[in-house]
C-alpha positions in Angstrom: 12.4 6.5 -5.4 11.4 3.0 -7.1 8.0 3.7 -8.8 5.8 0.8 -9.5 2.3 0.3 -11.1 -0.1 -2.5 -9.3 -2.7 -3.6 -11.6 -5.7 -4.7 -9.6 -9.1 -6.4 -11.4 -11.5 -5.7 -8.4 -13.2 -2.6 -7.4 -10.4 -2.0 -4.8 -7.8 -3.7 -3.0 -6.6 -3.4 1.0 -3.5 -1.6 1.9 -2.4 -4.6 3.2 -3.0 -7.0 0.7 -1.3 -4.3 -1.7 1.5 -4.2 0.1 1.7 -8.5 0.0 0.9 -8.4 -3.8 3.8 -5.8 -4.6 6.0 -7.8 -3.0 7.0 -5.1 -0.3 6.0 -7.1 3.2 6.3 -11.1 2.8 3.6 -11.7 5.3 0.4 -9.9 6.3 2.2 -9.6 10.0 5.2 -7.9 8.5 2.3 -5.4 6.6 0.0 -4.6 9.7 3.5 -3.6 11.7 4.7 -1.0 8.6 1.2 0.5 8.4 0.7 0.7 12.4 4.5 2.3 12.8 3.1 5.1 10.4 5.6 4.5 7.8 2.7 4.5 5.0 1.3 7.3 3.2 -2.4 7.2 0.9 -2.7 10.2 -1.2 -0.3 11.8 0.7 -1.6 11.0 4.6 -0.1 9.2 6.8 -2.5 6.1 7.2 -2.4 3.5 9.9 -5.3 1.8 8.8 -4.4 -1.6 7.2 -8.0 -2.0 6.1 -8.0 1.2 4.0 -9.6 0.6 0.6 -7.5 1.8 -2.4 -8.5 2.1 -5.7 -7.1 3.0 -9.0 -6.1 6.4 -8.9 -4.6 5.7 -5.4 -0.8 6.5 -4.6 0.6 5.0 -1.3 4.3 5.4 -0.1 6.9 4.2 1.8 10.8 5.0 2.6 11.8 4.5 -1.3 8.9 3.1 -2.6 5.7 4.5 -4.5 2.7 2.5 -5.7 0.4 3.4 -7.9 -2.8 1.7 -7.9 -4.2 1.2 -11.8 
């Protein structure tokens, strides 16, 4: 599984705009259909909100992919 860091500045950062900043989805479109399939995890849940507010700390998942919200 490909491990990456995302680096945010705010107080938190949408699981679909994480997903369009670590380069995983291309297009918010692309993001909302991942998340709404269920194919995303947030600590460990399955989350089909695209709204969900991470913050550093926060782990989210897909097939292969872990990102780690610092």
């Amino acid at each position: 599984m490909q491990e990456q860091t995302v680096s945010i500045t705010t107080e938190y950062i949408k699981l679909e705009a994480l997903l369009k900043f670590a380069g995983i989805t291309d297009t918010g479109g692309e993001a909302k259909q991942i998340i709404q399939e269920g194919e995303v995890t947030v600590n460990g849940e399955v989350c089909t909100m695209r709204g969900k507010k991470l913050r550093p700390g926060d782990v989210a998942e897909l097939p292969g992919v872990r990102l780690v919200v610092a």
